[in-house]
N, C-alpha and C positions, 0 to 999 in steps of 0.2 A: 873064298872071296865073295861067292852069291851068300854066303850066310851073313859076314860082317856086313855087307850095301845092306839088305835087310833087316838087320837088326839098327842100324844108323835109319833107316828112312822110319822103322816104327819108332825109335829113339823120338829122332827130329817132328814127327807128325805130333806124338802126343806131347810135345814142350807146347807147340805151336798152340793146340789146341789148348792144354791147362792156361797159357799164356792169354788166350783170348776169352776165357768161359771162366766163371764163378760158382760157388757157391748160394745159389737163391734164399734170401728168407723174407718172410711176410710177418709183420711181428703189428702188435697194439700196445701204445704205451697204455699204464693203466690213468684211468677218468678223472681227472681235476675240474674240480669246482671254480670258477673264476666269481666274485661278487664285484658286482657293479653296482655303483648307485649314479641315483641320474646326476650326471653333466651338465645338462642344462645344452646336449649338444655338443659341447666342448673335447676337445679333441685332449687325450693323457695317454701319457706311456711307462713304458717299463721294460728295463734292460732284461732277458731270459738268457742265464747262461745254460749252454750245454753241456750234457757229460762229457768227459772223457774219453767214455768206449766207443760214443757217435765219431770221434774228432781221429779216430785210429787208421792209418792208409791202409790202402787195399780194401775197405769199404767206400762202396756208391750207392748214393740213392738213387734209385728211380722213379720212384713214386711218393709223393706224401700228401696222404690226406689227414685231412681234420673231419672229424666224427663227433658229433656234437647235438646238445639241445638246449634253446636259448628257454629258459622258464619264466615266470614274474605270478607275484603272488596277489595282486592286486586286480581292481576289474578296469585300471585304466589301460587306456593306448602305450603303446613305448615301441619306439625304434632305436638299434641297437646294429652299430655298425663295428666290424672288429679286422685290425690290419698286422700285416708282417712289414716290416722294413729290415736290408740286411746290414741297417746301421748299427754301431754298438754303441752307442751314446743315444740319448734321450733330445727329444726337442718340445719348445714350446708349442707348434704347430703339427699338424702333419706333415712329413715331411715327402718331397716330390717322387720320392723313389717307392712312396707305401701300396703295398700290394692290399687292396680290398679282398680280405679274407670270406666275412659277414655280411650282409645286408639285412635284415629282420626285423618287419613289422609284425608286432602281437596286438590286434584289435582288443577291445573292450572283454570280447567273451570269449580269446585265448587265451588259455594258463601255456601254452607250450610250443615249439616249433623245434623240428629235427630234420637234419639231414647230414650231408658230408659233402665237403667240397676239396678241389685240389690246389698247394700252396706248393707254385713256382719259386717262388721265394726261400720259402724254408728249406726247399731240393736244394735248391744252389746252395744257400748257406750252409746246410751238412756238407754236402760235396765241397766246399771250399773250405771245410773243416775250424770256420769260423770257433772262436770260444763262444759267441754273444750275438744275439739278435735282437732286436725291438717287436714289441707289440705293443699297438695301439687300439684306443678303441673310444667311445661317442656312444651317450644312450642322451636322448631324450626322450623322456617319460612324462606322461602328460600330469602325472602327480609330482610335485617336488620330492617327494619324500620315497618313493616308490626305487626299491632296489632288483636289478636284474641278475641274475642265476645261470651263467653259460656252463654248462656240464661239457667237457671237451677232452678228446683224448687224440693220439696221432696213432697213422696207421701207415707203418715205414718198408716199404716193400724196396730192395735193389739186392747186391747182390757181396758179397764175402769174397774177393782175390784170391786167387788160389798161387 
């Protein structure tokens, strides 16, 4: 009888536990080029659909960063703003829900600006296993003609259902 209660309590412990714990992974998508040209400030978008294998239950995100580096080839100014929304349609404005991904001033004598920042937005929209999200984005550049360079990859850290 002490053998079966023990074998049911380690039974019951390790459900509880597999129940509550994942599989961890830390993964990078690889680096897409995004080309911008200047707006004029004006604010555009674009539907992103996701895969399939993100949209699969028993995955969560916990973390998503954007790992990135805004370029420009010119020796002008250019500011260069870039959003998530977890709309799936597109709109003329920005729309009130847009998460500030970006903010990026490159002075006269930067070619370059890098870092990583974390997108609230895009966590929940994986996590709600959305098909489709918005990104938006805004360059003004002090030349008309002058095109901007976002090199950007994601870096998706949560965890596999067991």
């Amino acid at each position: 009888m002490k053998t079966n209660a023990g074998l049911f309590l380690v039974l019951a412990a390790t459900t509880l536990f597999a129940a509550g714990c994942g599989i961890p992974f830390d993964i990078e998508t690889p680096t897409k080029t995004i080309e911008l040209p200047n707006t004029g400030g004006t604010y555009f978008d674009k539907v992103v659909d996701l895969p399939e294998e993100a949209r699969k239950p028993g995955i969560t995100f916990e973390t998503v960063s954007l790992i990135y580096t805004v370029r420009k080839q010119s020796g002008f100014v250019a500011h260069v703003k870039l959003y998530a929304s977890p709309d799936q349609v597109t709109h003329l404005s920005k729309p009130s829900n847009a998460e500030e991904l970006l903010d990026i001033s490159l002075a006269g004598s930067d070619t370059s600006k890098s870092g990583t920042e974390e997108s609230q937005t895009i966590r929940d929209v994986l996590n709600a296993k959305q098909e489709s999200f918005v990104i938006g984005a805004e360059n003004l550049t002090s030349s008309p003609l002058s095109t901007i360079y976002i090199d950007i990859s994601l870096r998706l850290q949560g965890k596999f259902g067991l």
